[in-house]
VMD Tcl script that draws the C-alpha trace (Angstrom):
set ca {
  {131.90 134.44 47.39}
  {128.53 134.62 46.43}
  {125.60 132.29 47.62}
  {123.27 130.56 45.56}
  {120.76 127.81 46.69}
  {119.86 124.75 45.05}
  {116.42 123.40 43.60}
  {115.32 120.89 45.89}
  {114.91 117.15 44.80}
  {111.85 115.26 46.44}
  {113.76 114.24 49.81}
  {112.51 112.17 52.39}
  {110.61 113.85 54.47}
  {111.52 114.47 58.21}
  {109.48 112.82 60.62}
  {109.38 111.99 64.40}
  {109.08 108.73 66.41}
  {110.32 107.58 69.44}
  {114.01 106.42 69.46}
  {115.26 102.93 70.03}
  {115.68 102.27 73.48}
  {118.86 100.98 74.73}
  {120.60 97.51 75.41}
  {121.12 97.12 78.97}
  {123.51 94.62 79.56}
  {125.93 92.17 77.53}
  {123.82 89.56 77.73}
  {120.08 90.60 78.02}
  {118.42 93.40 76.64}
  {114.67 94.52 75.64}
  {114.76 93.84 71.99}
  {112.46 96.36 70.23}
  {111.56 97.52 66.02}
  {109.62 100.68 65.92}
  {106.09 99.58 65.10}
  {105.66 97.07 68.22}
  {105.37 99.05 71.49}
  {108.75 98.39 72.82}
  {108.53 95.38 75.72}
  {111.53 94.13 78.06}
  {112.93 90.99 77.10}
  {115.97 88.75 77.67}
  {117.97 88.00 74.99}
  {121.38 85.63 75.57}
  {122.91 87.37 72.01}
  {122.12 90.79 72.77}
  {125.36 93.97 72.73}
  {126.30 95.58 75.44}
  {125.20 98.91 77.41}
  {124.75 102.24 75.05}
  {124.00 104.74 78.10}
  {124.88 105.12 81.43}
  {124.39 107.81 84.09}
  {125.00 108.04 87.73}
  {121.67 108.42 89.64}
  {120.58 111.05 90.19}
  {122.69 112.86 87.40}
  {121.17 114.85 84.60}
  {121.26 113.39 81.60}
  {122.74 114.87 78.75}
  {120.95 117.01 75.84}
  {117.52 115.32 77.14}
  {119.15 111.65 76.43}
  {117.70 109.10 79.19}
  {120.45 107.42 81.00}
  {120.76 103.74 82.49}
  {123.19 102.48 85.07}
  {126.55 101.39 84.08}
  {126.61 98.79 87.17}
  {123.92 96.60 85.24}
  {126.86 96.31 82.50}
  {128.42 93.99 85.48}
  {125.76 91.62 86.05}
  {122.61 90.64 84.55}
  {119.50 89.35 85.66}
  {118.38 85.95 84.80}
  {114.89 85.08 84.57}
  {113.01 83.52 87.20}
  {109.84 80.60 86.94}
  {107.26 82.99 87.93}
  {108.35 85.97 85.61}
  {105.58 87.27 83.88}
  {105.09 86.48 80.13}
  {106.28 88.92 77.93}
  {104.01 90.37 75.54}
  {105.72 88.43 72.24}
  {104.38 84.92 71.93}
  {106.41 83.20 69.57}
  {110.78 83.79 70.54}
  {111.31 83.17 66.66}
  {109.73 86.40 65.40}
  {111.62 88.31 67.95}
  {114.20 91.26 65.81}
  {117.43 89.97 65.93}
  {120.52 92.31 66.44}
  {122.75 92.17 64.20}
  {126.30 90.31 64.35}
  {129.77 92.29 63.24}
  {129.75 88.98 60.67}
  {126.24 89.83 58.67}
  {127.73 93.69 59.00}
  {130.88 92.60 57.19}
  {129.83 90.23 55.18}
  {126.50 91.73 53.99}
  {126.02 93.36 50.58}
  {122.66 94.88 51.98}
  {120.69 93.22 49.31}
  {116.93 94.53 50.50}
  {118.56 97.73 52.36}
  {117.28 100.49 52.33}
  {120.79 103.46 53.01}
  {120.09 107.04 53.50}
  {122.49 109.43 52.52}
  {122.57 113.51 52.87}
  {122.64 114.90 49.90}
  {121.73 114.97 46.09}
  {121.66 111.64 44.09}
  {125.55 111.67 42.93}
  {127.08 112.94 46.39}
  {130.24 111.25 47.87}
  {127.60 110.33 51.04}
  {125.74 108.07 48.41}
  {129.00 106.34 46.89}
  {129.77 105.65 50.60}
  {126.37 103.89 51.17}
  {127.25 101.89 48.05}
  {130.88 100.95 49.72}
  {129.15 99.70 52.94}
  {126.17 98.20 51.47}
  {127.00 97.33 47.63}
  {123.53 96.38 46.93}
  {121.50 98.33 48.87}
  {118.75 101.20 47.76}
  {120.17 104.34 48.57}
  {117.37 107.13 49.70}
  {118.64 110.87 49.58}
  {117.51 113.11 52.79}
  {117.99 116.76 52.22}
  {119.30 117.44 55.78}
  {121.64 115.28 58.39}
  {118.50 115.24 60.94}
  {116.12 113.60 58.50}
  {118.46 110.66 57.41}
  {118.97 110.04 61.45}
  {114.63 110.34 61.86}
  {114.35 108.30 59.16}
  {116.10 105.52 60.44}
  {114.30 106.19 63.62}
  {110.80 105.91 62.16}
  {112.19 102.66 60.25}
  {111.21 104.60 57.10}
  {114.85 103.34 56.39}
  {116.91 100.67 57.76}
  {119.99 102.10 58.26}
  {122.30 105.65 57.11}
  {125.26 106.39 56.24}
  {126.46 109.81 57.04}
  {129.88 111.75 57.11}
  {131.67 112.14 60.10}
  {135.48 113.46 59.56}
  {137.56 114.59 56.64}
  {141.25 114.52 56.44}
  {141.37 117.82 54.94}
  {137.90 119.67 56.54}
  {138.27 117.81 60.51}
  {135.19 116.54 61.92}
  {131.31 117.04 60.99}
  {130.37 118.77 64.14}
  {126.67 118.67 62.92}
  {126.75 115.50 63.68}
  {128.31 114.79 66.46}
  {125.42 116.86 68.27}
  {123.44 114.92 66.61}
  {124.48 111.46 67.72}
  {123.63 112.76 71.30}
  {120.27 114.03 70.36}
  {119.82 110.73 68.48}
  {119.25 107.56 69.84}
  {120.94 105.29 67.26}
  {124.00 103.05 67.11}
  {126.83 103.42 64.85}
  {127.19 99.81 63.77}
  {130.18 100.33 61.58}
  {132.41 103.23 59.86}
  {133.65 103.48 56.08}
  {136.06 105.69 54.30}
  {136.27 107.22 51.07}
  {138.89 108.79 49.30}
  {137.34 112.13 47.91}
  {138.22 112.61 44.17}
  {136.97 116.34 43.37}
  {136.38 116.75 39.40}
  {135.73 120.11 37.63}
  {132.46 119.15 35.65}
  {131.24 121.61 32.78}
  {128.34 121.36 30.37}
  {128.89 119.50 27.25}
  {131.28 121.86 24.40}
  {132.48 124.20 27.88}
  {136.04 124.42 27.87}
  {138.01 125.30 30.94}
  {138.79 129.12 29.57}
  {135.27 129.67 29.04}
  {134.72 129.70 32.98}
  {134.11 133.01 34.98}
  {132.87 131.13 38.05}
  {132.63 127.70 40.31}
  {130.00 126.28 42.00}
  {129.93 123.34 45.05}
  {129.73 122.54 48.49}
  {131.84 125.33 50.91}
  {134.16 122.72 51.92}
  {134.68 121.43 48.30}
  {135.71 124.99 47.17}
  {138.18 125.44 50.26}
  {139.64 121.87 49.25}
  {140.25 123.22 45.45}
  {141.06 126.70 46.12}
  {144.63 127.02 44.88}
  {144.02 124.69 42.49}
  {140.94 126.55 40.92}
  {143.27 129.79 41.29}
  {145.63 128.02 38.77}
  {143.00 127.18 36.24}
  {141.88 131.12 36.17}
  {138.50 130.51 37.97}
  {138.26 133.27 40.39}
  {134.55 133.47 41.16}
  {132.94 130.87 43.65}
  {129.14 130.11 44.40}
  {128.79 128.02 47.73}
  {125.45 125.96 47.91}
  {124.24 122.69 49.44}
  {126.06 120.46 48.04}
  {128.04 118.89 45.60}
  {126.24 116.79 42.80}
  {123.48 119.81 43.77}
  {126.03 122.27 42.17}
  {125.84 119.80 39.26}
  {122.53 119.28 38.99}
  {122.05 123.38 39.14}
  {124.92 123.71 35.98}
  {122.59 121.44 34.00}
  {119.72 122.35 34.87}
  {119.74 125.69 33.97}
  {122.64 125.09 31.10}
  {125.28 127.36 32.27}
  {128.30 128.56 30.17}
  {130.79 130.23 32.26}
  {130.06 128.54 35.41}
  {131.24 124.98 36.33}
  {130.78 122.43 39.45}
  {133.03 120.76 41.46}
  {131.70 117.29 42.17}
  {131.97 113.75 41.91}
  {132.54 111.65 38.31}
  {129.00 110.15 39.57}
  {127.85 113.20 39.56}
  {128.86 113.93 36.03}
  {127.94 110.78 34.85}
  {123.98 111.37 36.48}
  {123.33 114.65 35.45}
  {125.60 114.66 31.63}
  {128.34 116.41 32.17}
  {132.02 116.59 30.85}
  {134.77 116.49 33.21}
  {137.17 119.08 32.42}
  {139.79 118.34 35.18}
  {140.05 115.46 37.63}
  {142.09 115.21 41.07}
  {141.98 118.73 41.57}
  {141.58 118.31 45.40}
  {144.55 120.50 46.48}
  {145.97 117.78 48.77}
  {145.55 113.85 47.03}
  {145.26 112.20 50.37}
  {141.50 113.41 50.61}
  {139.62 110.56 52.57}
  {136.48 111.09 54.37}
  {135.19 108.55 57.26}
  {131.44 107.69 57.32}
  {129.69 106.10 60.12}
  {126.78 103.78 59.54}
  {123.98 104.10 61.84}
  {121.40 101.53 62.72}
  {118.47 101.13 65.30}
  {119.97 98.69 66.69}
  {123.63 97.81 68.01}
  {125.58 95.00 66.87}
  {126.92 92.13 69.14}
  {130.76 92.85 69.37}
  {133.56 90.53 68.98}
  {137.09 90.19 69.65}
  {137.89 87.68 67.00}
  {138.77 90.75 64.75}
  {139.74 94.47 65.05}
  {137.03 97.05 66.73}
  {136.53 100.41 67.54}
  {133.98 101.60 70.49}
  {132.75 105.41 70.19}
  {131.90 106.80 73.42}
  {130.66 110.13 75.33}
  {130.76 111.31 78.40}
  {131.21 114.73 80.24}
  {132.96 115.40 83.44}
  {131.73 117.44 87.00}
  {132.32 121.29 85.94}
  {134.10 121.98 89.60}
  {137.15 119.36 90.12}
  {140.79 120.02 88.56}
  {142.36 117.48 86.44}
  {138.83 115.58 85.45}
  {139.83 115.40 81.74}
  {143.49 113.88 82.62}
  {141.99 111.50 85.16}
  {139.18 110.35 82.77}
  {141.92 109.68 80.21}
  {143.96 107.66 82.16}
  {141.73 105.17 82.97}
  {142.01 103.79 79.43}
  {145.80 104.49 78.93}
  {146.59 102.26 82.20}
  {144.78 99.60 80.49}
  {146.14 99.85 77.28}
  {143.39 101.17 75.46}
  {144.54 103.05 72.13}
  {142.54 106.60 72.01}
  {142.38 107.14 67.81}
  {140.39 110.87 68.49}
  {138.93 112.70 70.85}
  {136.37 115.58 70.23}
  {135.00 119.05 72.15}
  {131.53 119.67 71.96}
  {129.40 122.36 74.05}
  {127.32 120.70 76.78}
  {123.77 122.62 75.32}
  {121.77 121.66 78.05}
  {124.81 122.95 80.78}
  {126.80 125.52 78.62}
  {128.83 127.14 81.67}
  {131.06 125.48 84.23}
  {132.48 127.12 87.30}
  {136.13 127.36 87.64}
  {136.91 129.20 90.64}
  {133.95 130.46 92.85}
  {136.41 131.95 95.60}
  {136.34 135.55 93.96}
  {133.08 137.74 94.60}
  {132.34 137.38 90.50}
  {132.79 133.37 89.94}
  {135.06 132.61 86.92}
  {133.23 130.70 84.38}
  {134.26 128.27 81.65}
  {132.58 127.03 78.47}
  {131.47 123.38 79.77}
  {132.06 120.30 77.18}
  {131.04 117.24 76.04}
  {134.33 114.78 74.92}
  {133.52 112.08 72.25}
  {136.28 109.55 71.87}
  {136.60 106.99 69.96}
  {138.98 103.55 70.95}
  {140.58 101.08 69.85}
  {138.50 98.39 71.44}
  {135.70 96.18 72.03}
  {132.67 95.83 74.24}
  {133.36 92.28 74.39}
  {136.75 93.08 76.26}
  {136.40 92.93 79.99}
  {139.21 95.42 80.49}
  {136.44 98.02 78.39}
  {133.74 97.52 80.78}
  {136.13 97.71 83.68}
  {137.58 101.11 81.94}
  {133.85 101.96 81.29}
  {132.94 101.38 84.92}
  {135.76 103.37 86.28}
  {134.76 106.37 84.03}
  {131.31 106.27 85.56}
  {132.50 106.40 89.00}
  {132.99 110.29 88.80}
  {131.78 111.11 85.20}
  {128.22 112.08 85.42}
  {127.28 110.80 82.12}
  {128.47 108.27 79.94}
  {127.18 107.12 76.71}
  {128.43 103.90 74.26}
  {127.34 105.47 70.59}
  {128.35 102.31 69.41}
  {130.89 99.38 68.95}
  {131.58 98.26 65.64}
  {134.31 96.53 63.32}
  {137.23 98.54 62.04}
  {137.11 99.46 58.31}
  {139.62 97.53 56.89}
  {139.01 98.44 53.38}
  {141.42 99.92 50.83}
  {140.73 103.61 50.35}
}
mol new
graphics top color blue
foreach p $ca { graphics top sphere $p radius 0.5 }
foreach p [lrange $ca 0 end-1] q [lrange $ca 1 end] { graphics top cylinder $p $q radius 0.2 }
display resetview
């Protein structure tokens, strides 16, 4: 399969500023927007702990760490606390509630997406935020930098396919990241076989799209008599490239956005080899929400375990199914910083293992006690612990 790369659109541009620092207790936090110098402040509506660490323990892929304990109890204010540096309480940033999230149409929003104008990550932005102004990023780091740097308020970005498994780009990249997810949404992936206009299906040698788009339409593009494939970028960019340079044997497989953006005819739709195609998006936000229990929630988590005891993985997994708590997935990752763990250091040669981070997501809430106790336990022997977010399920029809 040959490999051809796209002309690039003006994307937003990557750059750098500090990350979001964060929440440090259910109910005070230092509130903080990128262009004020971040200043601790209690807060009675703030969400719940994001990172914890034991002291002492390194934290993970250069993420800080705070202690889980201060999850337990927080600190009320006393009369002769000094000021803090904002004046007026009502100009404060606000976090924002699962409600606004669900009930929002992010009117004023600006969404990133990865990808070309037409890509299934920008009719996902439109499904979480119907009204918002969607901003293409050419890579999965920018659209998480730009969020960072407030160039952008929030991004939507794929996560897992039903078909393709997980986005392991970034999952590393929630780590390295210090943003919430503040919500997930999932969309059913409708490949179409798009053509220039007066290009019949027999007149194509050759397909062009996104790796996993091919692999997803293989047998199907088999039956049509396409044998050639061209991987690039991604998928309206395979569409974009057939108009652009008005090709007559070679097709794309993208969305009927993408057809409709760049003037294409759509020569075949469905032809996703399995129908039940769905693809989950997270939403990503500098700041957490406040979680509920008045309505169904998932909380993401991560956390790796000490790379010399036996049974760490089963023990850390327990501690959530004595207390009821629903595990929906659970993901490997290296640990980059600590890629090697010891398994047995009784032969003259020690036996090493790769060492792993475990992202798992439940079916809970930060706003349920038994969490935080579940959460606490976990940190007694886990040496780090993160909360990527907790957020309302997606209830939606796909």
């Amino acid at each position: 399969m040959a490999s051809m790369t796209t002309p690039r659109l003006p994307f937003l541009p990557a750059r750098t500023c500090s990350a979001a620092a964060a929440f440090s207790s259910l109910s005070s936090s230092p509130l903080q927007c990128c262009p004020v110098k971040r200043t601790s402040v209690t807060n009675a509506n703030s969400a719940p702990l994001l990172s914890t660490s034991r002291p002492g323990a390194p934290a993970a892929d250069g993420v800080g760490a705070a202690d889980l304990n201060r999850l337990r109890a927080s600190a009320m204010p006393v009369a002769d606390s000094p000021l803090p540096a904002y004046c007026n309480p009502h100009e404060l940033p606000r976090p924002l509630t699962s409600a606004a999230l669900m009930e929002s149409s992010g009117e004023g929003l600006k969404v990133a997406y990865q990808g070309f104008p037409g890509a299934y990550s920008e009719s996902a932005a439109k499904k979480a935020y119907p009204h918002c102004q969607t901003v293409p990023c050419e890579h999965f780091d920018t659209a998480f930098q730009a969020v960072e740097n407030c160039t952008v308020d929030r991004a939507v970005l794929s996560l897992e396919n039903t078909l393709g498994g997980s986005i392991h780009q970034n999952y590393d990249l929630l780590l390295r990241h210090e943003l919430h997810i503040v919500g997930d949404v999932r969309l059913a992936v409708r490949h179409c076989l798009l053509a220039n206009r007066g290009v019949k299906i027999g007149n194509l040698r050759s397909v062009m799209s996104h790796p996993q788009a091919l692999a997803q339409c293989e047998h199907t593009l088999t039956e049509l008599g396409i044998e050639q494939r061209q991987a690039v970028d991604d998928t309206a960019g395979a569409a974009k490239l057939v108009t652009e340079q008005m090709l007559q044997d070679t097709g794309a497989v993208a969305s009927s956005l993408a057809a409709e953006l760049y003037g294409l005819d759509i020569l075949a739709e469905n032809i996703q080899d399995e129908k039940e195609n769905v693809t989950r998006f997270m939403m990503l936000a500098r700041e957490p929400i406040v979680p509920q229990i008045d309505k169904p929630f998932k909380t993401s988590i991560v956390f790796s375990l000490e790379d010399w005891k036996p049974a760490q993985l089963l023990k850390a997994l327990a501690i959530f199914a004595l207390r009821d708590i629903n595990l929906t997935k659970i993901e490997s990752r290296p640990h980059k910083k600590r890629p090697f763990r010891v398994a047995d250091d009784t032969f003259s040669t020690p036996v090493k293992y790769f060492n792993y981070h475990f992202y798992v997501d439940l079916e809970a809430s930060m706003a349920d006690p038994k969490t935080l106790k579940a959460l606490g336990n976990l940190e007694e022997f886990a040496p780090f612990v993160r909360v990527l977010g907790s957020y309302p399920t997606d209830m939606s029809e796909v």
